[in-house]
Residue, then its C-alpha position, 0 to 999 in steps of 0.5 A: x443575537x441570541x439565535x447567532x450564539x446559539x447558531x456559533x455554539x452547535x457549529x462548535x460543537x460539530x467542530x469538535x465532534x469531527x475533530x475528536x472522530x478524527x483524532x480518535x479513529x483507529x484508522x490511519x488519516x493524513x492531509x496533505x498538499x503536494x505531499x507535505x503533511x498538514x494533519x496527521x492523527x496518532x493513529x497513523x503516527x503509529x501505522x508509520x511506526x514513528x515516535x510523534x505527530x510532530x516527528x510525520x509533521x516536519x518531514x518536507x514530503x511523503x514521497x520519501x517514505x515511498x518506494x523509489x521505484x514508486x514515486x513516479x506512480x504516486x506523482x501520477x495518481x497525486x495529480x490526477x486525484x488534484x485535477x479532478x481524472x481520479x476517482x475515491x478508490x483503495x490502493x495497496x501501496x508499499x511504503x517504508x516507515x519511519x522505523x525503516x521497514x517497508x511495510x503495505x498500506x490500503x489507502x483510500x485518498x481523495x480530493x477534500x478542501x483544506x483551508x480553502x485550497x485542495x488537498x488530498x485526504x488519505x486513509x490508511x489501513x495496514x495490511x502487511x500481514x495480509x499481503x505477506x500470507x497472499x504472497x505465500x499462499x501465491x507461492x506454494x500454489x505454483x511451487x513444488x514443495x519437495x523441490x521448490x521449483x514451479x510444479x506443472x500448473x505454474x510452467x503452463x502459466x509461464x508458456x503462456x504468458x511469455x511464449x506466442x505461435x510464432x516463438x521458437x521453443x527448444x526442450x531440453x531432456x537429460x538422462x542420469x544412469x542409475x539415479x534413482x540409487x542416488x534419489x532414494x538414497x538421499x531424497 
């Protein structure tokens, strides 16, 4: 008998040691089934800007803090990860907090067993200010910074990306008579 206590003590202690990794982790991780939340730790409560554990653990889904135009994707990629299609991967997603800023999320989801049924285990990690400077430095390299218009790599970019060898193109070319007075005078 004393081999099973001993057996039952060290898969206790395990126990605990998972759960304090859990609950400790500086990374975001949620359960959840068919996108109700079955555990959640303080470290996603705050990446989800919400006041409590309790507070993500009574709403009825996490689709409501996706994106409307995203909900259909994120059903998609739900079921695929539930039948077995999806493998363990990191996705940047937009999701609205409970502070009801959006903000963007890396998430790392997979397939785990939760209470003898699946579930879908997810990481987040926020990336907000990653994506926000991306976006910029984006934007300042295919716009002019005097005028704000797409400078010349970006109208190349455009051409071949919405026009083929058989669209009609027509250029337009307007002439000011003594403009230059008016650039130099007022930029």
């Amino acid at each position: 008998m004393t081999g099973l206590v001993e057996a039952n003590e060290r898969v206790r202690e395990k126990d605990l040691m998972f759960k304090w990794l859990i609950t400790r982790s500086g990374q975001g991780i949620m359960v959840h089934r068919d996108f109700k939340p079955l555990m959640i730790n303080q470290a996603c409560v705050k990446q989800l800007r919400a006041e409590s554990i309790e507070q993500v653990m009574s709403i009825d889904s996490v689709l409501d803090l996706i994106p409307e135009n995203d909900k259909h994707n994120a059903l998609i990629h739900y079921q695929e990860i539930i039948g077995g299609v999806a493998t363990e991967n990191s996705t940047v997603v937009e999701n609205i907090c409970f502070d009801g800023i959006s903000r963007f999320f890396n998430i790392y989801d997979n397939l785990i067993e939760w209470d003898g049924l699946p579930a879908i285990q997810v990481v987040l990690e926020d990336v907000t200010d990653k994506v926000k400077l991306e976006n910029e430095l984006a934007y300042k390299a295919s716009h002019d910074e005097l005028t704000d218009i797409y400078n010349r790599g970006a109208i190349y970019d455009w051409l071949n990306t919405h026009l083929d060898l058989y669209t009609d193109l027509t250029c337009l070319l307007l002439d000011i008579d003594d403009f230059k007075f008016v650039n130099d005078s007022y930029g």
